[in-house]
C-alpha positions as CSV (number, residue, x, y, z in Angstrom):
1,X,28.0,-58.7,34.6
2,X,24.7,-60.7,34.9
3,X,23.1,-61.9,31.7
4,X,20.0,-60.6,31.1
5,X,16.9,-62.7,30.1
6,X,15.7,-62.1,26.8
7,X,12.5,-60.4,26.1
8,X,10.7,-63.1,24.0
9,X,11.8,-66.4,24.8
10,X,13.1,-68.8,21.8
11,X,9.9,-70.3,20.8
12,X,8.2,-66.8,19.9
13,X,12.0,-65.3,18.4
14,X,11.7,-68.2,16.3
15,X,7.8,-67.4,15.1
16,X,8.7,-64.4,14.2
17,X,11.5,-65.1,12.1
18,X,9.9,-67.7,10.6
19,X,7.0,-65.1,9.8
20,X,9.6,-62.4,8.8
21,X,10.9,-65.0,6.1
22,X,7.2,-66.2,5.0
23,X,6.3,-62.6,4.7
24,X,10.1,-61.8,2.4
25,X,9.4,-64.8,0.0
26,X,5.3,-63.8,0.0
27,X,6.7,-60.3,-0.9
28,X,9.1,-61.2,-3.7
29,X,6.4,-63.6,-5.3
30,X,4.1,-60.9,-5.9
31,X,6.5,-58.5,-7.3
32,X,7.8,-61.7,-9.6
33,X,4.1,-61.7,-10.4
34,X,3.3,-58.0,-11.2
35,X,6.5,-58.0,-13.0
36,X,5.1,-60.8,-15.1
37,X,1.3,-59.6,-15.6
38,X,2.9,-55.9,-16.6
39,X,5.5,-57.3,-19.1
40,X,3.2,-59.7,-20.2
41,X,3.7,-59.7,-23.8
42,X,7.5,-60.6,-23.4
43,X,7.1,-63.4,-20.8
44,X,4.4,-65.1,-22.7
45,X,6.1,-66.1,-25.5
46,X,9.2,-66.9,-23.1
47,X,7.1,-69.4,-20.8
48,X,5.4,-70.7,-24.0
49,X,8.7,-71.6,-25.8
50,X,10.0,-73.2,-23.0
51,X,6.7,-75.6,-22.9
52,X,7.5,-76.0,-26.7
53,X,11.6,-76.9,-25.2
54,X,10.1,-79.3,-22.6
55,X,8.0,-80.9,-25.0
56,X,10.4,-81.0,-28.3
57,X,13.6,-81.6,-26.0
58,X,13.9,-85.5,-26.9
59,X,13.1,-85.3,-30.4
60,X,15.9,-82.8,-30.6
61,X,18.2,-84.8,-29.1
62,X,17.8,-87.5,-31.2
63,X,18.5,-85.6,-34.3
64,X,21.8,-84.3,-32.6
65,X,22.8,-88.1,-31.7
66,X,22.3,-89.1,-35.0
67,X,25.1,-86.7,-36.4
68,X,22.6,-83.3,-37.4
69,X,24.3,-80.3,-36.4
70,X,22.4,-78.4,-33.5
71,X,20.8,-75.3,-36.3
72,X,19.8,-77.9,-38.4
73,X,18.0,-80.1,-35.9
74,X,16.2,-77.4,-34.3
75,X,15.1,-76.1,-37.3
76,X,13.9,-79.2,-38.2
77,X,12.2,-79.3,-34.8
78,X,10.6,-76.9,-35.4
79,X,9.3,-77.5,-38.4
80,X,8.0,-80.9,-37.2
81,X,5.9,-79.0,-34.3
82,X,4.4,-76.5,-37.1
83,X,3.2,-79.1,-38.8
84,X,1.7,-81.3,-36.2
85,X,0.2,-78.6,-34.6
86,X,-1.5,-76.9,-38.3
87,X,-2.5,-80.5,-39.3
88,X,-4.3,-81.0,-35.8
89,X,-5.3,-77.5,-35.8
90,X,-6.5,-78.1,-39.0
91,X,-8.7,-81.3,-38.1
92,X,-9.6,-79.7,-34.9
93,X,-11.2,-76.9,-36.8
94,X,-12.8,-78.9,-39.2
95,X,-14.6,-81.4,-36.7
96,X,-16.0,-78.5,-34.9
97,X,-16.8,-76.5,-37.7
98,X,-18.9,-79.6,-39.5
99,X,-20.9,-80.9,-35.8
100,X,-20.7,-77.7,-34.5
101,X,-24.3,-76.5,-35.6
102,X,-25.6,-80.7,-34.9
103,X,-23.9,-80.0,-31.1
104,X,-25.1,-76.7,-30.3
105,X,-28.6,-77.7,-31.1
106,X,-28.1,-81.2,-29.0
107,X,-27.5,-79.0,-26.1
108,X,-30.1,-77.0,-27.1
109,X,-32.5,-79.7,-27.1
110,X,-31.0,-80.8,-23.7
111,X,-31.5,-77.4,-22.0
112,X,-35.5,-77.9,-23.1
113,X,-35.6,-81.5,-22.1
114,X,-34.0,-79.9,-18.6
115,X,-36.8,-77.1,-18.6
116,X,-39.9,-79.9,-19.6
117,X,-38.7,-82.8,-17.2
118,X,-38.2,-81.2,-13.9
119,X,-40.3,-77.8,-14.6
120,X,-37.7,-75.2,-14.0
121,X,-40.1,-72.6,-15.7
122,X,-43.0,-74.2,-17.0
123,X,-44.0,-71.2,-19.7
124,X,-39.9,-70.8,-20.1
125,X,-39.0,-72.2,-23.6
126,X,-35.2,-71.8,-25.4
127,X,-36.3,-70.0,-28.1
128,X,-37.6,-67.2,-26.5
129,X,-34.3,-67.1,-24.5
130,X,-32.1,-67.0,-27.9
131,X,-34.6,-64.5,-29.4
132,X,-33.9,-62.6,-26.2
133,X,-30.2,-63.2,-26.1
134,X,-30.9,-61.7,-29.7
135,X,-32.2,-59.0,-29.1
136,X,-29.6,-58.0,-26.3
137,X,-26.9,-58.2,-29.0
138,X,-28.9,-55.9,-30.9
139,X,-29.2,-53.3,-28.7
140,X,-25.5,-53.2,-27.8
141,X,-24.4,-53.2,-31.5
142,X,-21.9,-50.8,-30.8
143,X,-20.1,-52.9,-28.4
144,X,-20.6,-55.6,-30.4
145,X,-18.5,-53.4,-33.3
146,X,-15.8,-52.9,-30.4
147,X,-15.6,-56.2,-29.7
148,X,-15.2,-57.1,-33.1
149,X,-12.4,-54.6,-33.1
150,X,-10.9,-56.3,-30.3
151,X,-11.6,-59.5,-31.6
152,X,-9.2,-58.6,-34.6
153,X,-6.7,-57.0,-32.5
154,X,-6.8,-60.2,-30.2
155,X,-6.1,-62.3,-33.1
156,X,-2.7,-60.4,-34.3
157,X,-1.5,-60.4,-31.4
158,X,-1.5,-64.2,-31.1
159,X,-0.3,-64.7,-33.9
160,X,2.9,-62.3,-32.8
161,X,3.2,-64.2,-30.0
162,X,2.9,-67.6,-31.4
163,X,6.0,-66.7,-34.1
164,X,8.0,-65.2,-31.4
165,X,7.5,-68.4,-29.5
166,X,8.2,-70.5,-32.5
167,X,11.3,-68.4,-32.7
168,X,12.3,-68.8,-29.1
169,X,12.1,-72.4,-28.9
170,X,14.4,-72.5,-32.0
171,X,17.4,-70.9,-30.2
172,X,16.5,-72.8,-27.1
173,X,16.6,-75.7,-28.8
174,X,19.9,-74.9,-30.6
175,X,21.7,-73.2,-27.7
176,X,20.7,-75.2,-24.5
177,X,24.5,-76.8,-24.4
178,X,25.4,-73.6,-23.2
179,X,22.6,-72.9,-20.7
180,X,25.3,-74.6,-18.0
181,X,28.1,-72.4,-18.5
182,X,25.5,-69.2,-18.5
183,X,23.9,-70.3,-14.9
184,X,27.8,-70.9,-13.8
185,X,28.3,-67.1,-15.0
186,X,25.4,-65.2,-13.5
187,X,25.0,-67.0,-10.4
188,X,26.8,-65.7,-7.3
189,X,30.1,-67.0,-6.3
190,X,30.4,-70.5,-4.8
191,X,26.7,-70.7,-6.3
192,X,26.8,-72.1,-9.7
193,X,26.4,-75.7,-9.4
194,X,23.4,-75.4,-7.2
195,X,21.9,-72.9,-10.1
196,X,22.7,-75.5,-12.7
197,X,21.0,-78.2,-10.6
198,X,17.9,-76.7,-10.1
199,X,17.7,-75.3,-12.9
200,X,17.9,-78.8,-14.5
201,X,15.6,-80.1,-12.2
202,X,13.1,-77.5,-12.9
203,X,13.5,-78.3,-16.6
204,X,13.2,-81.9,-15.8
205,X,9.9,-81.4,-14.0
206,X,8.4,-79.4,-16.7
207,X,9.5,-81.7,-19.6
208,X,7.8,-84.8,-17.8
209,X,5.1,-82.6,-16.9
210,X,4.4,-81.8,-21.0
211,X,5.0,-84.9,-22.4
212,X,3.0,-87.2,-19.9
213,X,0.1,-84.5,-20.3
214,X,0.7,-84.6,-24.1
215,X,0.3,-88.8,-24.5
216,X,-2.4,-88.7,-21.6
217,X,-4.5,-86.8,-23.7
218,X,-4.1,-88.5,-26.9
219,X,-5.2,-91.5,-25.1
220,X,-8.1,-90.1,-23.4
221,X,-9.0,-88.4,-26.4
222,X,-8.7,-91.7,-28.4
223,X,-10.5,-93.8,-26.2
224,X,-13.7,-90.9,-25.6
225,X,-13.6,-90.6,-29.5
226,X,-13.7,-94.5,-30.2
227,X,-16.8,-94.7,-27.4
228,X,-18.8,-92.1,-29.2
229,X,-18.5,-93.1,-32.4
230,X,-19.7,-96.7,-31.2
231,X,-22.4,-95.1,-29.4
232,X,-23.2,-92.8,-32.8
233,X,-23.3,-89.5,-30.7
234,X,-23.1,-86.6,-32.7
235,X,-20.1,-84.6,-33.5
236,X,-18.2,-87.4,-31.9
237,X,-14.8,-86.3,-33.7
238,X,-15.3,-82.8,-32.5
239,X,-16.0,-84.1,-29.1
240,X,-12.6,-86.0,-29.1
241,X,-10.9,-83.0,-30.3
242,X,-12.1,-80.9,-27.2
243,X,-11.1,-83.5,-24.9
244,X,-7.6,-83.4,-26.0
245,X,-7.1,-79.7,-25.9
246,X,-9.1,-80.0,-22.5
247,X,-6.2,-82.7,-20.8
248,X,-3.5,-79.8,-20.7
249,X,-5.8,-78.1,-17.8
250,X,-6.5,-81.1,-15.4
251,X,-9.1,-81.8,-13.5
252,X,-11.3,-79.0,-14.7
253,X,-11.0,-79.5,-18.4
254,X,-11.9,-83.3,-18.5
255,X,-14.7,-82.5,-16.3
256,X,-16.2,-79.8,-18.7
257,X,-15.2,-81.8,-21.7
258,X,-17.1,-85.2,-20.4
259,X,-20.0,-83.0,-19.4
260,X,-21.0,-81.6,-22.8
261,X,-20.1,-85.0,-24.6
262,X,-22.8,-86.2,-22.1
263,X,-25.4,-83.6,-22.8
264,X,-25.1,-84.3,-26.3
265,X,-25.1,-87.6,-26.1
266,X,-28.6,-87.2,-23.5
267,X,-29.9,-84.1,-26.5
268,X,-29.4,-86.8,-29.3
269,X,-29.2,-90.4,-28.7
270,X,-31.6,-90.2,-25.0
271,X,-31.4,-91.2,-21.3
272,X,-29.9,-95.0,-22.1
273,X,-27.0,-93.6,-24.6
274,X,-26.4,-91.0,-22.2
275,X,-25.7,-93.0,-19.4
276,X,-23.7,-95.3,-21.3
277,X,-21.7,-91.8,-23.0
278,X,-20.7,-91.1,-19.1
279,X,-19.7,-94.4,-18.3
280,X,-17.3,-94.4,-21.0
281,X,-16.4,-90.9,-19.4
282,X,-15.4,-92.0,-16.3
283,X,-13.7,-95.1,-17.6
284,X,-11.5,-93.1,-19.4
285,X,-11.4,-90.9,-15.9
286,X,-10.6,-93.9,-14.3
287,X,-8.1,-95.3,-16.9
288,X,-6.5,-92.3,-16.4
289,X,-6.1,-91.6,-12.7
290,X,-5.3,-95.2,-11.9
291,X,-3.1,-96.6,-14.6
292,X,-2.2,-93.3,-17.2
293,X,-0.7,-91.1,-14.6
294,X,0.7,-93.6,-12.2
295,X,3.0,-95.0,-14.7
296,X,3.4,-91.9,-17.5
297,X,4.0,-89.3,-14.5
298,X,5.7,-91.4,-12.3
299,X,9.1,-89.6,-13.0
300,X,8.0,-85.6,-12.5
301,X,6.4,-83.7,-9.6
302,X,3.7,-85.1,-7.9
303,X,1.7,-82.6,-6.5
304,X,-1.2,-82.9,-4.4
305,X,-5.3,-82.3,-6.2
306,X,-5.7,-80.1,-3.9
307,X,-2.9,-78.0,-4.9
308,X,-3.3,-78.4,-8.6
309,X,-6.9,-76.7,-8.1
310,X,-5.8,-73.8,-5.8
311,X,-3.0,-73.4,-9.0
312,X,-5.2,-73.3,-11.5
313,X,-7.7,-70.9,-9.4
314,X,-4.7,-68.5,-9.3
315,X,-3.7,-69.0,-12.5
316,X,-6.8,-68.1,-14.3
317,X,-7.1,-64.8,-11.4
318,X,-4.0,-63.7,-12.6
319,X,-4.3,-64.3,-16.5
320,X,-7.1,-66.0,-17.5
321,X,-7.3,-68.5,-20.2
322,X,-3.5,-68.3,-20.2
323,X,-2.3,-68.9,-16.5
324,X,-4.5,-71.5,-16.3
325,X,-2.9,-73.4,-18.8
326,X,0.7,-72.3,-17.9
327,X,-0.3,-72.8,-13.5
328,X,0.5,-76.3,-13.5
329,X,4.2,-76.7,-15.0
330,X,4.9,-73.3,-13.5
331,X,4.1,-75.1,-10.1
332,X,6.2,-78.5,-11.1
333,X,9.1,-76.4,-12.0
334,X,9.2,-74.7,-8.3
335,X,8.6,-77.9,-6.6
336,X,11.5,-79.2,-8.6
337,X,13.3,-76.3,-7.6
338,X,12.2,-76.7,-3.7
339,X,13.2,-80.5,-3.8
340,X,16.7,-79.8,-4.9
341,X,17.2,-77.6,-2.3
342,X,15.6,-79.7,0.4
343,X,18.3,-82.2,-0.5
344,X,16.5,-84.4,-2.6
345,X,19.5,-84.9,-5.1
346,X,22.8,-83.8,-4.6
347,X,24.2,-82.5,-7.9
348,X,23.4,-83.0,-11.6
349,X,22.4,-86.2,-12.9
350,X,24.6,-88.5,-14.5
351,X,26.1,-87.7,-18.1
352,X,25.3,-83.6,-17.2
353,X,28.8,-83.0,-19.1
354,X,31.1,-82.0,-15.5
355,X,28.7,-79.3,-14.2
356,X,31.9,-76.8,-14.1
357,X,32.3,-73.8,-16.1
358,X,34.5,-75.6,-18.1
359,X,32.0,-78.5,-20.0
360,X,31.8,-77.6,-23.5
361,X,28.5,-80.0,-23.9
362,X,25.7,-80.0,-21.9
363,X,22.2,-81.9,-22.4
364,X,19.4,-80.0,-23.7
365,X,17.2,-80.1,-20.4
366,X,19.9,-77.7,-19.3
367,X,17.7,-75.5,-21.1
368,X,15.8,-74.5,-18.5
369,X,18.9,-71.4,-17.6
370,X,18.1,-70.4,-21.3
């Protein structure tokens, strides 16, 4: 019987199945999404604990290695993080609170200098537009009630979350030995030691992703804080303080953050103090790029500008505030995950405690199956 030729010929058969698997993965992704945006209130506090995990991971352990049992040094843990983060919460509040007023009116008087200096609407003058912006509030005083309502409601309900984080990274914390044996128990036969491993790298990727943001920031913040308060710009401390919290969404957060410390610095101190302001800006910029994250980051998932942005654009689409600071580690966790299955390590690292179903120990960045 004569073999027949087949209709497509092998380049095309393979197009198409490559399409037909871009198309399967494309589809599962956006039902992992939806899935996520729908049961948002559980998977929030999930994601956030396992940031808190990532981040706390190596304090725990050293409480364990000196001889705590693993309840008492996550509790302990935790404690530590709810007091770092009330006492910089604290401080945060305050600085903005006390140069808030001197920094709104800085950019205030920058937006006039703007308006004077290169005539964008000669008869145009700031006070009219807040007495307009005023009077638009005033008119919609019923929404503003709403919002007010909303406001509160918004508030509760990050407060519930940020407990049931807190709570969540306790048992993480305490239970990651046995995140191991449960990726060994739901994963599909034959399975469980490729589970386990990118799981761990995942985990890995994500814990190097918080803690180089983490000191990145305190140094950029540090060194921004120390130049403004040389350069006696107003609100300097508060400045600082929005430069830290800025560093856990890159690219776009320093930007905005170095762009208001310049306008106040141009509203207050003039032209020469504001140049000077942004060349202590891009310093730190440059500090950073070339020397922080080269040798902080060296160890986690490098991924490409580019892709960070088109992350963070995503992120914020699907939930704002939120996915853009959660689009970042989300992405260094898959490309862990794609880099162990390309091959690029061929089990779990050294000291993982066997990898079998058996190991009654594991590290804690096995918490990533938790």
């Amino acid at each position: 019987m004569q073999n027949q030729k087949p209709l497509l010929p092998d380049a095309a058969r393979r197009t198409a199945a490559w399409c037909a698997v871009v198309l399967l993965v494309t589809g599962v992704a956006a039902v992992a999404v939806w899935l996520c945006v729908v049961f948002k209130t559980a998977v929030t506090p999930v994601l956030l604990a396992l940031l808190g995990t990532a981040l706390l991971g190596p304090v725990h352990r050293w409480l364990t290695d000196r001889g705590l049992k693993r309840s008492l040094a996550a509790g302990l843990t935790c404690a530590l993080l709810v007091a770092v983060v009330g006492g910089a919460g604290y401080i945060v509040v305050t600085a903005l609170v006390d140069t808030g007023d001197q920094i709104v009116r800085s950019l205030k008087d920058t937006a006039q200098w703007v308006a004077d200096h290169f005539g964008i609407g000669k008869h145009t003058n700031v006070d009219d537009l807040v007495a307009n912006a005023r009077k638009l509030v005033e008119k919609f005083g019923a929404s503003a009630a709403g919002g007010l309502l909303s406001g509160l409601s918004l508030i509760g309900s990050l407060i519930a979350t940020s407990v049931l984080a807190l709570l969540l990274t306790f048992f993480f914390l305490r239970d990651s030995d046995r995140a191991a044996r449960l990726a060994h128990s739901v994963a599909p036969r034959g399975t469980g030691a490729l589970v386990e491993a990118m799981g761990r790298r995942a985990f890995e990727a994500v814990e190097g992703f918080m803690r180089g943001t983490t000191f990145i920031a305190l140094i950029d913040a540090f060194c921004i804080t120390i130049g403004l308060l040389i350069l006696r710009v107003p609100g300097a401390v508060g400045l600082g303080a929005l430069v830290f919290v800025g560093a856990y969404i890159p690219y776009l957060g320093a930007f905005l953050s170095g762009a208001v410390a310049v306008l106040v610095a141009l509203a207050d101190r003039g032209f020469v103090i504001a140049l000077w302001a942004l060349g202590v800006v891009l310093a730190v910029q440059v500090l950073e790029g070339h020397v922080l994250q080269p040798m902080i980051q060296s160890r986690t998932v490098q991924m490409h500008p580019a892709m960070i942005m088109i992350a963070l654009t995503a992120g914020a689409s699907v939930a704002g505030l939120l996915g853009m600071l959660l689009a970042v580690p989300v992405c260094a966790a898959a490309f862990g995950v794609l880099g162990e299955l390309r091959g690029g390590r061929p089990g779990p690292p050294s000291g993982g405690g066997g990898g079998g179903e058996g190991g009654d120990e594991q590290p804690p960045g096995a918490a990533a199956g938790a």
